[in-house]
Every structure is written in structure tokens, then in C-alpha cells.
N, C-alpha and C positions, 0 to 999 in steps of 0.2 A: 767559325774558323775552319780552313779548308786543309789543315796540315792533321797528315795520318797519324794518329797516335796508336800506338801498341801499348798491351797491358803482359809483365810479365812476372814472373811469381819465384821467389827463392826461399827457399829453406835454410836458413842463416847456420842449421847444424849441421850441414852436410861438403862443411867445408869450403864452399864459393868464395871468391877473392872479394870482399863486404870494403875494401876504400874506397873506392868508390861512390859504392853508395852510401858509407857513411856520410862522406862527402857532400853526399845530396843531400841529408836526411837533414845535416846542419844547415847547408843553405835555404833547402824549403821552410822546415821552422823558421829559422831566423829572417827571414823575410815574410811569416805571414803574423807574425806575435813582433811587441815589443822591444826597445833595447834589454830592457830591464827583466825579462826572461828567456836571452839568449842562451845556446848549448854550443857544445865545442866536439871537438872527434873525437877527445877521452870521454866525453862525460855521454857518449853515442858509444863507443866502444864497450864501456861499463854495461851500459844498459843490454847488452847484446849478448852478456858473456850469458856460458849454460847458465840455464837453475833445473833442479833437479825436480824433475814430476812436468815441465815448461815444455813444451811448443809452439813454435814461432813460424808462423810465413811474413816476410814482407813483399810487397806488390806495390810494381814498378810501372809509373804511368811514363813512356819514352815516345819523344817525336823526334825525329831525325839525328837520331842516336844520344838524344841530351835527356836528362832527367828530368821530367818536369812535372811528376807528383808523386807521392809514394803514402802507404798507409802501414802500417804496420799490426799485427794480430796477433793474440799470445793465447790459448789454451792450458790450464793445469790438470795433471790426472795424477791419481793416488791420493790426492787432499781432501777427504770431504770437508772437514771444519775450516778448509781455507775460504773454498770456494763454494758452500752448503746449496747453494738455488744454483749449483751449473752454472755458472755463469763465465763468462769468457771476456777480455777485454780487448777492444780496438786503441792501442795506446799512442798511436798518431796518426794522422791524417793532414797532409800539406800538399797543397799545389799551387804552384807559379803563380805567379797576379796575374800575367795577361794570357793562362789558360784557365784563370776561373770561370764560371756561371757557361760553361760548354760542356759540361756532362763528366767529364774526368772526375771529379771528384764524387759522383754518386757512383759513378763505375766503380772507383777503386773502392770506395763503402761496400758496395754491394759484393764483390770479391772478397772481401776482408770476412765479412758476413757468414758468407756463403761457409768459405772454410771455416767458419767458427759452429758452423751447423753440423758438417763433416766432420768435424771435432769432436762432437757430440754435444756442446753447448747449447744451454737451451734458453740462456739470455747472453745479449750482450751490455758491455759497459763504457764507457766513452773514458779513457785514464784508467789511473788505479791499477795497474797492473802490480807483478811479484818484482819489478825495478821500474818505476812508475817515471815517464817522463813528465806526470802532474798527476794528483790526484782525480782529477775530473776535466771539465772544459773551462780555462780560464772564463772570468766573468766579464771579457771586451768584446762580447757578442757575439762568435766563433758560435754558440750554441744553438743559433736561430738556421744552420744549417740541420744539424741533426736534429731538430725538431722537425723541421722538415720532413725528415727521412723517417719519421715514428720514435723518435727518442725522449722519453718525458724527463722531467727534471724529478729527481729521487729529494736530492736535500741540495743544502749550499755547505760545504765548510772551507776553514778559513788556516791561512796561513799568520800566525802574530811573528810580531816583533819586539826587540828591545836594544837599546844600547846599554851594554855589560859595563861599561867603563864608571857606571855611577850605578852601580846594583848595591841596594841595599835590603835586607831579606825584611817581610812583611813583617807588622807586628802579631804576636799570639801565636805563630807556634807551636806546635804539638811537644808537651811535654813527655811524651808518651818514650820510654828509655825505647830509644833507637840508634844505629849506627848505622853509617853511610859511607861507604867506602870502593875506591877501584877495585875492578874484580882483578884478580890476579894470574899468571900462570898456572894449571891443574885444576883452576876452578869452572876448567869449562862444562863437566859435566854437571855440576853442580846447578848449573846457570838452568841446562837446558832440561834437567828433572823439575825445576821451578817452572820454567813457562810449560812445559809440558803436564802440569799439574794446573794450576792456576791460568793459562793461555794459551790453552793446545789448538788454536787455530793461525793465525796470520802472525801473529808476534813471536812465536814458538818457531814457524817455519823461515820469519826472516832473518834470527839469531841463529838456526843451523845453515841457512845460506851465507850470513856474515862471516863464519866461521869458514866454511869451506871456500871463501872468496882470500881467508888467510887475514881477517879481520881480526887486530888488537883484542884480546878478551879486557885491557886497561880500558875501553871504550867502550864500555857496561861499569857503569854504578852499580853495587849491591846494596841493599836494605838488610840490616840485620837487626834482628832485636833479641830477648832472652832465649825462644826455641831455634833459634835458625833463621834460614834466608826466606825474607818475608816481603820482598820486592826488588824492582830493577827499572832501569832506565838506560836507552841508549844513547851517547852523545857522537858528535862527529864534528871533529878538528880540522883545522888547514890541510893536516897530512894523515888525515885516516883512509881508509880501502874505500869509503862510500865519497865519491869527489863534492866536496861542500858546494859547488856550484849545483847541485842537482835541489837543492834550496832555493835556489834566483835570491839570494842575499845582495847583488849587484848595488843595491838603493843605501844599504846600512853601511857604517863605519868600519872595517879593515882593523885587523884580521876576523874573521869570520867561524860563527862554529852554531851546531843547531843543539837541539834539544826533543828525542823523542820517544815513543814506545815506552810511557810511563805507570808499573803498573805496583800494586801491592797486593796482597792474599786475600780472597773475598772475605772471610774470616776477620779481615784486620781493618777494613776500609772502614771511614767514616772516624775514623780514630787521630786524625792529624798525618800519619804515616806517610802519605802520596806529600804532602806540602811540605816535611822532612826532607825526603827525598829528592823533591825538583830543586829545593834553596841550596840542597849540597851538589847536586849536576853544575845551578849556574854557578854556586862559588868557587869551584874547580873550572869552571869555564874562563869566568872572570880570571883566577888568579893564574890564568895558562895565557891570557893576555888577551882574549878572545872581547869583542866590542859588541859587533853586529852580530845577533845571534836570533835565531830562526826558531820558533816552535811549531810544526809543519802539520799540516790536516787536521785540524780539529775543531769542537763543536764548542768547546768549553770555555765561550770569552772571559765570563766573569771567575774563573778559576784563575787564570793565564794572567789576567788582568790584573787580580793583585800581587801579582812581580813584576809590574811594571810593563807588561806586554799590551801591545795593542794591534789591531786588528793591520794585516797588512797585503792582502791579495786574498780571493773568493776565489771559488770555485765551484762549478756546479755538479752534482754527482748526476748523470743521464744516464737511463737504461733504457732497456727495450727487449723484450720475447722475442727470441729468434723461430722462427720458422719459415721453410723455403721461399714458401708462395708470397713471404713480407720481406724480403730480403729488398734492399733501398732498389735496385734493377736489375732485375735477372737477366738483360742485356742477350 
């Protein structure tokens, strides 16, 4: 293809007018993925907002002044237990259909890359970022590009499903005295001494981002039993802070709500506790009216499965060793 493409680079925190490219960002997705994992300008907005410890470039593939691919790059520092092996993620990559298999899309890789080495990353990851537009590379074969590029496949996890409208909780049960309840006002500190004891890495730091996004503390479950708070789970509603669409629920029944970051006190695990606690998430889901409901990244069919969940969209976790001289094109 004989049209000039230029490559440019913006720091989404230093204030740049981003409709635009928001703008882009949905239409490139949305025309290289599915109906049924479309995004929209809030749920691109969301993804954008600060996170604290986060640095972001995205990079703009433009020919004759139109947008026609973009990658986006995220960095964390101050976290080691978030992020323990350095690692950095590239949490989109999209371009035009009829500027694909022309080099754009290794360039804009390869820039993505690059700043992620500048960064000081010393791997990167294809998704899964700290506001993940997916956890990995959908499983409709998008994946065979960045294999290409050195990207190996880490594992697959899975997104389940279920329709809430006919949930009935499994049989057996953990008799085990427990109490499951919304968290409440003042109980935020409370929350965050538990994951910061029991989950001081990724679940700890996305419960102090919920919070500073001005997320419902009602949209955390507690686990209590005779000494104190001994677990949590977080749900998300038609109208919570985290947009239900960022689930791709599109396929299931209306109204929609998910189910995730489910965890108990190592101490306590193996005791029925965790299966306590997910039957009271969905029965609160259920009885909020909630149908189509999401349990999002995870490995755990046969757990998920007996409440009714079934497997509902894959995902491939890719990584890859950053270093300069392997960067996809050093162009």
C-alpha cells in the first residue's frame, strides 16, 4: 500500500484532548473482534481514567490524517506483588482491515514494546492489564499474530456463565457458622486490612483503585465468621463504577451483573467457606434482578460449574521477555 502512514505517541496523563481517539480506539476494536465483544466510549473512557503507580502511552498509526491503528501500553511501579516478574502489558492492539498484513501493526507492537522496556519492563503481556480491556487474547485467532512476534501462550482461562433467573444454590453446603453480608459504609478500612493480609497483590490493589474510582463499598460481599472478616467477593451491577459491559455479557439475558475476586483466609480454605460465599454474591444478584451474570478470568471450571456456570469465552494469557534487540521491529 503506497499511502504514508505516520506513527505518533501520546501520554493519555498529560492531559491531550483523548475523543478522538477514544473514538478510534472503539471503532478499531470493534471492527477487528465480534458483535458480542463490542466496547463503547464510556467503557474506553473508564479504562483510561488514572490508576495510581499506572503509566500509559498509546500509539497512533495515522494516514492522511484518519486513525487507522492504535496499540495501547500500560506500565506499574511501586507494586512488586502486583506485578512480581516486571512485567508490563500491551492491552490493545487494533488496525483497520484494509491496512492489515502492511507492517502497521508490527510497528505499532514494536513501539508499544519498546516503551515498555524504557519503562523498565522486563516482560511483556498481551491483556490483563490493572483495567484490562480482556484478560488475554480472545481465542478467534488474533493470537497467531503475536505468536508471530515471540509471544508464547502462558495458559488459557475462561470466562463462565449462567442465567440467575433459575439459580438454585448446590446441594451440600458448608455447614461451617458463616455470615455473608454487604459491606457497608466505614467498613472500608476493614476490607482493605483483609486483602492486604490475605491478598496483598492484584486484589488488594484493585479494591484500593475501586474505591478511589468512588466505588460502592455495598459492592463487596463480606465473609464473617466467629473471629472476624474471613473473606470477600466483588460483584458489579447495571449501575456500579466498573461498566458491566467491560464483561461482554452481550450473549446472556438482561439485566446483567458479574461475579468476581473471590477470596477467603488461607487459614480457612477448604472448609466450604469460598462456596458460602459465592451462593450468597449470586443470591443477592439474583434477588437485585440480575439474569445474565458473568464470572470473569478464571481456571476453575468444575468449581463455577456447580452453580450452574458454564464455560463461555477463552482466552489466551501470551507473554514474552522484553528486550531491545527482540522488540517485534525496531523499525
Amino acid at each position: 500500500m503506497s499511502v504514508l502512514v505516520e506513527f505518533r505517541e501520546i501520554d493519555p496523563c498529560e492531559g491531550a484532548p483523548l475523543a478522538v481517539v477514544e473514538a478510534a480506539i472503539v471503532d478499531l476494536w470493534n471492527e477487528a473482534l465480534a458483535p458480542d465483544m463490542a466496547i463503547s466510549n464510556a467503557f474506553v473512557r473508564y479504562n483510561l481514567r488514572p490508576s495510581a503507580g499506572v503509566r500509559r502511552r498509546i500509539f497512533l498509526a495515522c494516514a492522511d490524517d484518519a486513525i487507522i491503528g492504535v496499540a495501547l501500553a500500560s506500565a506499574l511501579h511501586g507494586e512488586p506483588a502486583v506485578n512480581p516478574h516486571g512485567e508490563g502489558w500491551i492491552e490493545l492492539l487494533a488496525v483497520a482491515p484494509v491496512f492489515q498484513r502492511n507492517g502497521v501493526g508490527r510497528r505499532l507492537l514494536s513501539l508499544a514494546e519498546q516503551w515498555l522496556v524504557a519503562a523498565g519492563c522486563r516482560a511483556a503481556q498481551i491483556g490483563g492489564g490493572l483495567r484490562p480491556f480482556a484478560p488475554g487474547a480472545p481465542d478467534t485467532g488474533v493470537a497467531s499474530f503475536f505468536q508471530r512476534h515471540g509471544y508464547a501462550v502462558i495458559d488459557t482461562v475462561w470466562d463462565m456463565a449462567a442465567n440467575l433467573a433459575t439459580y438454585h444454590p448446590p446441594d451440600g453446603l458448608s455447614q461451617t457458622p458463616c455470615a455473608a453480608r454487604p459491606a457497608v459504609p466505614g467498613q472500608e478500612q476493614m476490607l482493605l486490612d483483609f486483602l492486604r493480609r490475605e491478598f496483598p497483590g492484584r486484589w488488594r490493589y484493585e479494591a484500593e483503585m475501586f474505591l478511589a474510582d468512588g466505588g460502592r463499598i455495598s459492592d463487596y460481599m463480606l465473609l464473617w465468621t466467629e473471629r472476624g472478616l474471613d473473606g470477600c467477593c466483588l460483584l458489579t451491577f447495571p449501575d456500579s463504577v466498573r461498566p458491566i459491559e467491560r464483561f461482554y455479557p452481550y450473549r446472556l439475558p438482561k439485566p446483567w451483573g458479574q461475579i468476581g475476586s473471590i477470596g477467603v483466609s488461607a487459614d480457612r480454605r477448604g472448609q466450604g467457606l469460598g462456596s458460602a460465599l459465592l451462593d450468597a454474591g449470586l443470591r443477592r444478584l439474583h434477588d437485585n434482578g440480575v439474569n445474565g451474570c458473568v464470572i470473569d478470568w478464571t481456571t476453575l471450571i468444575d468449581f463455577y460449574g456447580k452453580f450452574g456456570f458454564e464455560r463461555y469465552r477463552a482466552y489466551l494469557i501470551l507473554g514474552k521477555a522484553l528486550e531491545p534487540e527482540r522488540c517485534a521491529d525496531r523499525g
